[in-house]
N, C-alpha and C positions, 0 to 999 in steps of 0.2 A: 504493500500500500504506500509505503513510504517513497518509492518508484517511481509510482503511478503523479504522487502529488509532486514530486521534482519534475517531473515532464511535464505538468502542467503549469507551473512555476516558470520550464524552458521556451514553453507555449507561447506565456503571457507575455513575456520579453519578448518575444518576437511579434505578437499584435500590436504592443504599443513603440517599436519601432519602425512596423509596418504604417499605422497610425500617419507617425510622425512624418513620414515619406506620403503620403496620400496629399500631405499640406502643398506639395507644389508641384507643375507639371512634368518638369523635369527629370523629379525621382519617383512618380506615381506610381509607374510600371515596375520597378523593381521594392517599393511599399508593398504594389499589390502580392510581389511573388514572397515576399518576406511574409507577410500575413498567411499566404494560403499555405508556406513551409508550417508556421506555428499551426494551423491548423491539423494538418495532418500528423505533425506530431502528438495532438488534442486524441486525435481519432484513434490512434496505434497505442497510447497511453491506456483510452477508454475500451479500446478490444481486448485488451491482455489481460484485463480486471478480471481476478477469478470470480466477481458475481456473473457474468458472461456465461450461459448455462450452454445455450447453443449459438451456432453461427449460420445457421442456414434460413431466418428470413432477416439475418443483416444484410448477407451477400446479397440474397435476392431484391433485398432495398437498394444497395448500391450500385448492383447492378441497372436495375430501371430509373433511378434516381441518376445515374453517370449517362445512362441512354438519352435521357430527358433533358440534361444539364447538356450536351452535347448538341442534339436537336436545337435546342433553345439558340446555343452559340452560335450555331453555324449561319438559321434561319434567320434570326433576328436582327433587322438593319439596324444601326447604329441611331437613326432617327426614329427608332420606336424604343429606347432606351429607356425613357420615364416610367413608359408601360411596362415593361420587363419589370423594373425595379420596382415598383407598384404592387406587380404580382406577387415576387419571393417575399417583398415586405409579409404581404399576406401569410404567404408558406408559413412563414417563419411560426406567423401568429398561431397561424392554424396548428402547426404544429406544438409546440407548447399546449393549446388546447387538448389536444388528443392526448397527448402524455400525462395531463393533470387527469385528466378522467381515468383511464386505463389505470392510473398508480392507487387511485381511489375506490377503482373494484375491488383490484388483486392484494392491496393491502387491509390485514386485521385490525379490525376497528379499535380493538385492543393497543393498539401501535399506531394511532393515528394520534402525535402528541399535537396541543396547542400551536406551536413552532410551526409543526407540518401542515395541518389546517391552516394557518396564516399563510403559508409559500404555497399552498393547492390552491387556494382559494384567489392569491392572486394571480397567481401562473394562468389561474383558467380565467380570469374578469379581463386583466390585459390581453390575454391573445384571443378571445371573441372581439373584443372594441378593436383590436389589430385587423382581423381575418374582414371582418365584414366594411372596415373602415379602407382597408387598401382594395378592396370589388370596388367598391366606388370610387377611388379615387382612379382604377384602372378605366372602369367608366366612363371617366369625365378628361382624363388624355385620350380616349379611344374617338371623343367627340360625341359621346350620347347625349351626354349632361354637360356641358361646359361650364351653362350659367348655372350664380344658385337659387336654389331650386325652396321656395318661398311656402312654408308649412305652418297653415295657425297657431300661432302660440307656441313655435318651436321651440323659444328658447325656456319656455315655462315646460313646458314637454322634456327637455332634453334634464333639466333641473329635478322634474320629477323622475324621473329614470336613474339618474345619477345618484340620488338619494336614496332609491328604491333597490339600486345594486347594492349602497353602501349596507343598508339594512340588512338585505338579505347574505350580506358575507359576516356580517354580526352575527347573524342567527345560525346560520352553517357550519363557523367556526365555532361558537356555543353547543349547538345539538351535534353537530355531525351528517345531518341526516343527508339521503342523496338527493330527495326531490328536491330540495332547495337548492343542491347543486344545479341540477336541470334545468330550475327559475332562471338563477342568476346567470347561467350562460346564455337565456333566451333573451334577457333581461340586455346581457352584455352586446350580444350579437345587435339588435333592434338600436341600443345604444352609440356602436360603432356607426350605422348605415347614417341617424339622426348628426353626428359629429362632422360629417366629411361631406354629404350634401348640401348641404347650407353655404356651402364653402364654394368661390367659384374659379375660373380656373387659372385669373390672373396668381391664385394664390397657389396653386397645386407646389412649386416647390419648397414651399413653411412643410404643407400639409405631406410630401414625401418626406422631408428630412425627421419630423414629429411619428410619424408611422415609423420607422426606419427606430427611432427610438425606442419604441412603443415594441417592438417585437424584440430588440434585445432585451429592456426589463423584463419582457414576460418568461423567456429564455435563463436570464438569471433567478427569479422565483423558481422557476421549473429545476435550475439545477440545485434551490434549497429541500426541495421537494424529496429528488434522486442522491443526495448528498455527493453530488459530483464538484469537484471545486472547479476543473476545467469550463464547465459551462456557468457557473457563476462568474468568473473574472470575462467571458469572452462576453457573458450577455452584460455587462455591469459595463465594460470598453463600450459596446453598440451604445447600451442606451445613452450613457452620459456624451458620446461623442454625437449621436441624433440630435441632444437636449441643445448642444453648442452650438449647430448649425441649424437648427430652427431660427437659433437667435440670433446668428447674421446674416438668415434670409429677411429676417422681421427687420431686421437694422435697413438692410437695403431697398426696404421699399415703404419706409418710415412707419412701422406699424408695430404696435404692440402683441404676445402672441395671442392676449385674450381677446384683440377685435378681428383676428384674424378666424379661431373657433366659434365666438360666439356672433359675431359681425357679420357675417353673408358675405356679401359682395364688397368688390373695393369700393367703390363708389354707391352711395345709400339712391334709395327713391326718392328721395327729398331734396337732395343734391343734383341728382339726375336732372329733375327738372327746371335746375337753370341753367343747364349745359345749352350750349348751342348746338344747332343741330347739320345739315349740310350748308346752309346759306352760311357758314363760318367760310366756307373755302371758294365761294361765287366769286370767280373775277379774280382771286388771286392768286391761283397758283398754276405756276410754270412749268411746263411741259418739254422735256427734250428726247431726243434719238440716241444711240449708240455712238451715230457717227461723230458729234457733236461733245458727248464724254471722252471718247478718246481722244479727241484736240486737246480737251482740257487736261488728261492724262496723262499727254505728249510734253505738257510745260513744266510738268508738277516735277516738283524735287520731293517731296514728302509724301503720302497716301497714306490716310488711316481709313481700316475698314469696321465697320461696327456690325459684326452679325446678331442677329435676333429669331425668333422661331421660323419667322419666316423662309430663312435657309435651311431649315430643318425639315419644314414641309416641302419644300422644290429639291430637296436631296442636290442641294447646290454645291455642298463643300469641298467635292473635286475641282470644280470648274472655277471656284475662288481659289482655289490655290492653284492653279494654273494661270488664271489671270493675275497674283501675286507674284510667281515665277516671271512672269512674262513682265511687268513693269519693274524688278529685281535685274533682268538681266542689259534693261538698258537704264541703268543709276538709278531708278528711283526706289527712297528706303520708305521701304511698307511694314504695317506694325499692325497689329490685329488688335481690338479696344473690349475688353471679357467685361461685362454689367453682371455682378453674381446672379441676377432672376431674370439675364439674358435667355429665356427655354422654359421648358417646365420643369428643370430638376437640374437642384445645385451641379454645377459644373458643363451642363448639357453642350454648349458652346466647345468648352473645350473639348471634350469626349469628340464631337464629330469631325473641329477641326486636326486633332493629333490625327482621328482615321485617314482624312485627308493627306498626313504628313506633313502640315505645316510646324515649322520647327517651335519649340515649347519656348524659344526667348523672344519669340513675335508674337506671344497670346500676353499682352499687358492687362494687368485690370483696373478696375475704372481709377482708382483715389492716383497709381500712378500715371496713367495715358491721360488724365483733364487733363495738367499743366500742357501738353505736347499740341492739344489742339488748336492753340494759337497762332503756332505756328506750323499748322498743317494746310499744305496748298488744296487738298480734295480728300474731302471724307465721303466713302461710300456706306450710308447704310442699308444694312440689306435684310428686310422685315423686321425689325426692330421699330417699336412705336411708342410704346409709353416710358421705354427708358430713354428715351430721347428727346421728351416731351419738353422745351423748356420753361414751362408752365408750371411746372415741378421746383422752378427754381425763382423763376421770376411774381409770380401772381400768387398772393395772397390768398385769394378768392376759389384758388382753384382746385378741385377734389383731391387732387395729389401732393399738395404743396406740401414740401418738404422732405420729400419722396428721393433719393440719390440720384444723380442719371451723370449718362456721359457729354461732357459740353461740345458735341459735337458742331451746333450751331454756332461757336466759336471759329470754325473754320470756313479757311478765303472762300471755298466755295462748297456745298452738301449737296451728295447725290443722295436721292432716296429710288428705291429702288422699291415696289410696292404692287400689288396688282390691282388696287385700288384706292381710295381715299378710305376704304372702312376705320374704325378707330380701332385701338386695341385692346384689352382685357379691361382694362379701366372704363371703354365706353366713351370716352372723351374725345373734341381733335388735339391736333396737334399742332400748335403753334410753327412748329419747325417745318411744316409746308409749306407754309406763305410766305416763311422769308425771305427777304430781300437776295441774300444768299444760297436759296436752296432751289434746287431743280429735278423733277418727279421725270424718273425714267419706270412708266407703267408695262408691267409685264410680271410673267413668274420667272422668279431669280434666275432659276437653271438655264431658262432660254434667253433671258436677258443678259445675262453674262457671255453666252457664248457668242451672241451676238455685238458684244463689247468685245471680246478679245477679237474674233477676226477683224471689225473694225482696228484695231489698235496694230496687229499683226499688217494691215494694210496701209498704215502708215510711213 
């Protein structure tokens, strides 16, 4: 035993240096393989454990479970990455749930101490609020539900529920008994769906990084449950590292985490209706070609690009890093500008520009690339909307004010790159169309782009 818990001790050193490498893009890739080493260490530690009776529906788990994780890898585009991550959040949950149950048949009620009812009880409340809260948050990237989604008296509904669990894990852990386990998972599940629909989808990545959290605590309960210390320290890493980056998704798009669960939408009905609506953009906003960006391409000594979902949906991110290639190889220095809620899921930006191959010292993020945009002769944004918004910065008045963005409208000239005027998650325009500096090249990215490089290659 004493074995077992030093390999999990060699484990945890190696998650929280793995961790520590996930901080920047540079070293992510070899974070990630340091992590997945401690991991497997985790596993080989927890299969030698002589309580391991048998091994034949481990194997047959790993087996389908490595078939599945395989499938997942290979099919899954890079731009469906939020939803991926969505899902196993789920897994996770789910899992934990099944193991709080099953531990709770097969063990004598005689041996169910207080301690264990406390870590059953919440092993199984977190990963129901997990399992059902990332369906829906898969949901609402998949594009079923984007907006949220408006339920009488939600938040007195969600209030009673949440009281209603706490009760019933009072009473469970007092009696023991199962139906109240039953309740409270029915209780938990109905609870998760109530948490994340309300929610909409400017917000999904608070609501991934919090889920993300939300399945490692349950993980760590689960391993007070199995008195395993490896899945205590790895789920206890998850959750508190979810908790951190909830809090600098909330930081970057000025929000608190409670208006973001209990809040709805970023922008209220109340607010909504002093927004203006299309006549904001009548008359003034300019309109250009390909051929016309690349003259201005042709002068530029500098280009910042500011990607946002919208390159994520036109699966543009080869074709921008070929057109970065291509103003690279005749002097011009190009720099890539990362807004942390640039996507639906912390990092998203980066994840499909490294697929791309664009090198990790041209993805700047926003606090360092503002200063740069003053002196940038053409900034391309490319679907990117409300982090751009300089309305955020400038106006008082305005739903988002105070909200971080990138000053991209600081620069000599802004291409916006858009398939249309629609607004973005916020629902609001965009000041940054009509400016005096800014010029709308309408189209979707991937073909707008391509149609930009041969322009430029034609000069």
């Amino acid at each position: 035993m004493q074995w077992i818990n030093l390999a999990y001790l060699v484990a945890a050193v190696f998650f929280i240096i793995g961790l520590k490498g996930l901080s920047s893009p540079r070293t992510a890739p070899r974070g990630n393989l340091i992590g997945a080493v401690g991991m497997l260490i985790a596993i080989v530690a927890t299969l030698v454990n002589k309580e391991v009776l048998s091994f034949g529906w481990i194997i047959a788990g790993m087996v389908v479970g490595g078939a599945i994780g395989v499938y997942i890898a290979r099919s899954v585009k890079m731009t469906a990455m939020p939803e991926m991550v969505a899902l196993l959040n789920g897994f996770g949950g789910g899992a934990s749930l099944l193991v709080a149950l099953s531990q709770f048949i097969i063990t004598p009620a005689s041996s169910q101490t207080t301690f264990w009812l406390v870590a059953l009880t919440l092993s199984a409340l977190i990963g129901s609020v997990t399992v059902t809260g990332s369906l829906v948050a898969w949901a609402k990237l998949q594009g079923y539900a984007e907006k949220a989604l408006r339920i009488p008296n939600q938040n007195l509904l969600r209030v009673v529920l949440g009281f209603g669990a706490v009760a019933l894990s009072a009473l469970f852990i007092w009696q023991g008994w199962g139906w109240i386990l039953v309740l409270l998972v029915a209780v938990a599940l109905v609870l998760g769906v109530l948490l994340v629909v309300a929610i909409g989808g400017a917000d999904m990545p608070v609501v991934i990084a919090l889920l993300n959290s939300y399945s490692g605590l349950a993980a760590a309960a689960t391993g007070f449950v199995l008195l395993n210390n490896g899945l205590i320290i790895s789920g206890a890493l998850v959750g508190a590292s979810g908790v951190i980056l909830s809090q600098i998704m909330c930081k970057a798009m000025n929000r608190s985490l409670g208006s973001v669960l209990f809040g709805g939408a970023m922008v209220s009905d109340e607010q909504m209706a002093h927004v203006p609506g299309k006549e904001f953009y009548e008359g003034k906003v300019k309109s250009c070609g390909a051929e016309e960006v690349a003259m201005l391409l042709e002068d530029a000594r500098k280009v910042v690009i500011a990607p946002g979902y919208g390159l994520a949906v036109a699966q543009a991110q080869h074709v921008t890093q070929e057109l970065s290639a291509l103003l690279e190889q005749r002097g011009v220095e190009v720099d890539f500008a990362i807004h942390p809620v640039a996507g639906r899921m912390p990092g998203h930006m980066n994840v499909l520009l490294a697929e791309a191959e664009v090198p990790y010292d041209k993805l700047i993020e926003m606090d360092d690339i503002n200063p740069e945009f003053s002196q940038t002769d053409v900034t391309i944004v490319l679907g990117a909307n409300d982090v751009t918004n300089p309305a955020a910065r400038d106006d008082p008045n305005s739903p988002i004010y105070g909200m971080p963005i990138l000053d991209v409208d600081k620069s000599r000239t802004v291409i916006v790159i858009k398939r249309s005027l629609s607004p973005g998650f916020a629902g609001i325009p965009n000041q940054l169309f009509i400016n005096d500096n800014s010029l709308m090249l309408f189209g979707d990215a991937k073909s707008v782009l391509q149609e930009l490089v041969r322009a430029v290659m034609e000069l």
